[in-house]
C-alpha positions in Angstrom: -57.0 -59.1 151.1 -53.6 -60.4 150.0 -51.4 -59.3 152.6 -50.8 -55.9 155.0 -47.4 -54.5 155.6 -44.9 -56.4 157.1 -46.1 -59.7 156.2 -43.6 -62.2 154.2 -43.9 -63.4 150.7 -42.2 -66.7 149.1 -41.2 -65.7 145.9 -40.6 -69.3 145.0 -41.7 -72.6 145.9 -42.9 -75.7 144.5 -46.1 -76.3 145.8 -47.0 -79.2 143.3 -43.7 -81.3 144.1 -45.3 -85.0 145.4 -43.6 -84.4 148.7 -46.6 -82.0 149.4 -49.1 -84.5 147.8 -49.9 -86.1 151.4 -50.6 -82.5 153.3 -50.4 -80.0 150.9 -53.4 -78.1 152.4 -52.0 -78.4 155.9 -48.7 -76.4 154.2 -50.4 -73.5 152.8 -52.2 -73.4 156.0 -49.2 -73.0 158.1 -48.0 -70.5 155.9 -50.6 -68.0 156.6 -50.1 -68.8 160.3 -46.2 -68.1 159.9 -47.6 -64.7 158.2 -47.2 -65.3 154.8 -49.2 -63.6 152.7 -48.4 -64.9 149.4 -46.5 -67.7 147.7 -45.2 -68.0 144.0 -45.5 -71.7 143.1 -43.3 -72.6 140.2 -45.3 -74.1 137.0 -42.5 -76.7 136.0 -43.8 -79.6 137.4 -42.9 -83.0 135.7 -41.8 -82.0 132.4 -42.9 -79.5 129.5 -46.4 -81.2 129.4 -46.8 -80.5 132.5 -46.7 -76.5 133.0 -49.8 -75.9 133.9 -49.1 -77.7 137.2 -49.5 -74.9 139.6 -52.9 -73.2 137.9 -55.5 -75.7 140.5 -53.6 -74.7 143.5 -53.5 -71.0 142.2 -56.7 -71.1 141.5 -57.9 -72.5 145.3 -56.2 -69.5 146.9 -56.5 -66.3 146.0 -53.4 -65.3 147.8 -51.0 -68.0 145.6 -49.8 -67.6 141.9 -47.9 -69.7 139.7 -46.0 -69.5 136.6 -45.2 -71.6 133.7 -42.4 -72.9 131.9 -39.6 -75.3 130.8 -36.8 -76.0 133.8 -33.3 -76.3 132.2 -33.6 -79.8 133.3 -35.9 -80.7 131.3 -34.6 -78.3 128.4 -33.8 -81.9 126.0 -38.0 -82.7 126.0 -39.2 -79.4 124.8 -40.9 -79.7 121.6 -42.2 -76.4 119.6 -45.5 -77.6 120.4 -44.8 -76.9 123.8 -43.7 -73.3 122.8 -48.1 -72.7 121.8 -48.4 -74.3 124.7 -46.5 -72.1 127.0 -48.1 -69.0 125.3 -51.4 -70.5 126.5 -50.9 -70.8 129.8 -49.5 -67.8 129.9 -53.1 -66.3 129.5 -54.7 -67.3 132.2 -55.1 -64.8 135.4 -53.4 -67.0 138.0 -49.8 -67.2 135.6 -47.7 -64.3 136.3 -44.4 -65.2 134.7 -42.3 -66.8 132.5 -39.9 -69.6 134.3 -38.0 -71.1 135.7 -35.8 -71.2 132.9 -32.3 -71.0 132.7 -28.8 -73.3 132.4 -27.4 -75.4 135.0 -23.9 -76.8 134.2 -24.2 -78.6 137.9 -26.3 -80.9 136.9 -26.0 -81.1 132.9 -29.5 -83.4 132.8 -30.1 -81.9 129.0 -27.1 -80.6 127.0 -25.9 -77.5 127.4 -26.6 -76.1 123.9 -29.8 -77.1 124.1 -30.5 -75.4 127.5 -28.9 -72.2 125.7 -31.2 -72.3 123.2 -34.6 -72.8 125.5 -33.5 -70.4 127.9 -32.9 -68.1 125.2 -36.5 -69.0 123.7 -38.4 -68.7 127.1 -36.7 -65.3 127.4 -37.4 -63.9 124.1 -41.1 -65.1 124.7 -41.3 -63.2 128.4 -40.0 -59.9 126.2 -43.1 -60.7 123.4 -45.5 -61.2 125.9 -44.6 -58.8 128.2 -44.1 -61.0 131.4 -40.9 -61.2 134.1 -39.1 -64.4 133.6 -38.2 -66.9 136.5 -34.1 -67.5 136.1 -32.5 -70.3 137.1 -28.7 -70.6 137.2 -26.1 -72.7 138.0 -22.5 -73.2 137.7 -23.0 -71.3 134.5 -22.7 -67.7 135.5 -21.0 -66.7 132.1 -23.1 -68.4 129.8 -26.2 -66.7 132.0 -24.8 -62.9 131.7 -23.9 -63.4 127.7 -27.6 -64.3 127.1 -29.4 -61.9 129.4 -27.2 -58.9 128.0 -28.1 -60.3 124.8 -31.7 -60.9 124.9 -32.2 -58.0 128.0 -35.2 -59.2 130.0 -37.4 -56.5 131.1 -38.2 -57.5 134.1 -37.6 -60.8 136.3 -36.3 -62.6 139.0 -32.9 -64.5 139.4 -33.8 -67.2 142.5 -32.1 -69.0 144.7 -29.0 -66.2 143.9 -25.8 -68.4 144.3 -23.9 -66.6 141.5 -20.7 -64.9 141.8 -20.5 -61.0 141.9 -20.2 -60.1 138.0 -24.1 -61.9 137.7 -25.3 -60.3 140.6 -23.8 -56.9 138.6 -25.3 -58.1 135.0 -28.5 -59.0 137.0 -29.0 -55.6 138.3 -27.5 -53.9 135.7 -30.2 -54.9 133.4 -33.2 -54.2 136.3 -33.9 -58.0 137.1 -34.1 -59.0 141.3 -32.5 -61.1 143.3 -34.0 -63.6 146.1 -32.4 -65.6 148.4 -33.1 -68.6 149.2 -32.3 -70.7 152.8 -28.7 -71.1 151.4 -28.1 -67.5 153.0 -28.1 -68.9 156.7 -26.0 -71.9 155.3 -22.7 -71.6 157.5 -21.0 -72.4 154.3 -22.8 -69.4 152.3 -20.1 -66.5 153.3 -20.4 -65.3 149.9 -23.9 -65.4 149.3 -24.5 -63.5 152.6 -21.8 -61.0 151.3 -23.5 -60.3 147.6 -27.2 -60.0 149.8 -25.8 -57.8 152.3 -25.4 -55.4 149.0 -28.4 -56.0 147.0 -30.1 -52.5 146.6 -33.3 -52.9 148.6 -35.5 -52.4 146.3 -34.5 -55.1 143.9 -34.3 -57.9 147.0 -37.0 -61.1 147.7 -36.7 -64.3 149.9 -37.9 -67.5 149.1 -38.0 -70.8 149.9 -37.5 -73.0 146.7 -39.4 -75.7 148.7 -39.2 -78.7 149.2 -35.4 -78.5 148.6 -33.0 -76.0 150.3 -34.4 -75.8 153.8 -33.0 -73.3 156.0 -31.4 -73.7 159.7 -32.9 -74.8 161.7 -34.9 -77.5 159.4 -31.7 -78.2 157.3 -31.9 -81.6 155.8 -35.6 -81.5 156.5 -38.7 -81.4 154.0 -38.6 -77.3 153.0 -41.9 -75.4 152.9 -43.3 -72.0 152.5 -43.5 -71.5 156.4 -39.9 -71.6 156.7 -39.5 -68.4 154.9 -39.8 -66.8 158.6 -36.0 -68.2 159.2 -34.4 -67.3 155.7 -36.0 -63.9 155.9 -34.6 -63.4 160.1 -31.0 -64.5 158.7 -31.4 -61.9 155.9 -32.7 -59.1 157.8 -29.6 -59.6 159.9 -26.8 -60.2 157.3 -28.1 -56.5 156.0 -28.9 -55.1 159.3 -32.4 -54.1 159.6 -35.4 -55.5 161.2 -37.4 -58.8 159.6 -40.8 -56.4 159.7 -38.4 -53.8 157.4 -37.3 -56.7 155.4 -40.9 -58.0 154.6 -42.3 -54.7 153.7 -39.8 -54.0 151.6 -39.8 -57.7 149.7 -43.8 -57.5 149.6 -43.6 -54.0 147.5 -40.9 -55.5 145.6 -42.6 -58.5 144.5 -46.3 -56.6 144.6 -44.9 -54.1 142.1 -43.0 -56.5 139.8 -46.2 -58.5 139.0 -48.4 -55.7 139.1 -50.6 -57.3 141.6 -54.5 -56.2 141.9 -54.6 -54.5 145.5 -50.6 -54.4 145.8 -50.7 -51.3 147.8 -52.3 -53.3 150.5 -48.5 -54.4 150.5 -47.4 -51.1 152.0 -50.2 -48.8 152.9 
């Protein structure tokens, strides 16, 4: 049984990062004793070769899935082969979605037309196939809304939502959700807290984007799936309603974006 109602997804982590390559077990362990009752570990890992990262650990729990695709990072190294590639992976039970793509302007480690052009390729591919798309943004919240009204996604997430109001607008304009990562109990984060505080709730997740982005208390620490207890507490508060309201209502979200076998476990 994947979860029961009122138990707390992570709609994004990074499970194969080599900061979990020493106790990786031990994490997903201490997940399920935190209460959650399913992760979503990102199929980046070290480059466009390497999207199929996340398929072993998906495949030794049947409560974890995984995606694949090309990070905007690493945007400069994709090659068309990796394009059959991606379709590949994207065939097998444990991959869910397309991602994460996207542009970040933050960083700039591959030029910016060319992570306009594989962001634009990635979503065009999630429309063909049929599959939500993992978004990425940052510091490029223009750029982001011209291609997603353009290409019009039918279904995804935007994570770790530290956009401005016109993309959270764009965002749910075009049906996509939104999740929030620990940034939202950041005391810095006034704005983020003010755009989740407004999110319709049917179109809200949490996550953890682990190992990076830990919440308060474990700020500066090593993030992980467990954590997802604190951004989720700071979240239910910001939009006042309880943290057992908060993960029933993220568990049907994410249970009926991916269409999950037994989802109405979720909320029963």
């Amino acid at each position: 049984m994947k979860s029961s109602a009122g138990m707390l997804i992570d709609s994004h982590a990074h499970l194969e990062d080599p900061k979990f390559e020493n106790d990786r077990d031990a994490v997903v362990q201490r997940a399920w004793d935190a209460g959650v009752r399913t992760i979503l570990t990102i199929g980046n890992g070290a480059g466009p070769d390497d999207m199929g990262c996340g398929i072993p650990i998906a495949s030794a729990y049947d409560w974890i899935y995984t995606t694949a695709g090309v990070h905007p990072h690493d945007a400069s190294r994709m090659e068309s082969r990796h394009v059959s590639l991606l379709e590949e992976l994207a065939q097998q039970d444990q991959v869910v979605a397309i991602g994460e793509t996207g542009l970040d302007f933050f960083y700039d480690n591959s030029p910016r037309d060319t992570q306009r052009d594989v962001f634009r390729e990635q979503l065009e591919l999630a429309v063909r196939l049929n599959l939500p798309v993992i978004i990425h943004t940052r510091d490029a919240d223009s750029e982001t809304i011209e291609i997603l009204n353009d290409v019009r996604p039918k279904c995804g997430i935007v994570h770790c939502f530290t956009g401005g109001e016109a993309l959270a607008e764009c965002v749910l304009d075009l049906g996509l959700m939104i999740s929030f990562s620990g940034i939202v109990t950041f005391n810095t984060a006034d704005s983020i807290r003010s755009i989740a505080k407004n999110v319709p709730s049917d179109r809200l997740l949490v996550e953890t984007d682990s190992p990076y982005l830990a919440p308060v208390p474990y700020r500066g620490q090593r993030n992980e799936p467990s954590f997802v207890v604190e951004t989720a507490a700071r979240l239910a508060a910001v939009r006042g309603t309880s943290v057992e309201a908060l993960a029933t209502q993220t568990s049907r979200n994410f249970s009926e974006l991916f269409d999950l076998p037994g989802s109405s476990l979720f909320y029963s």
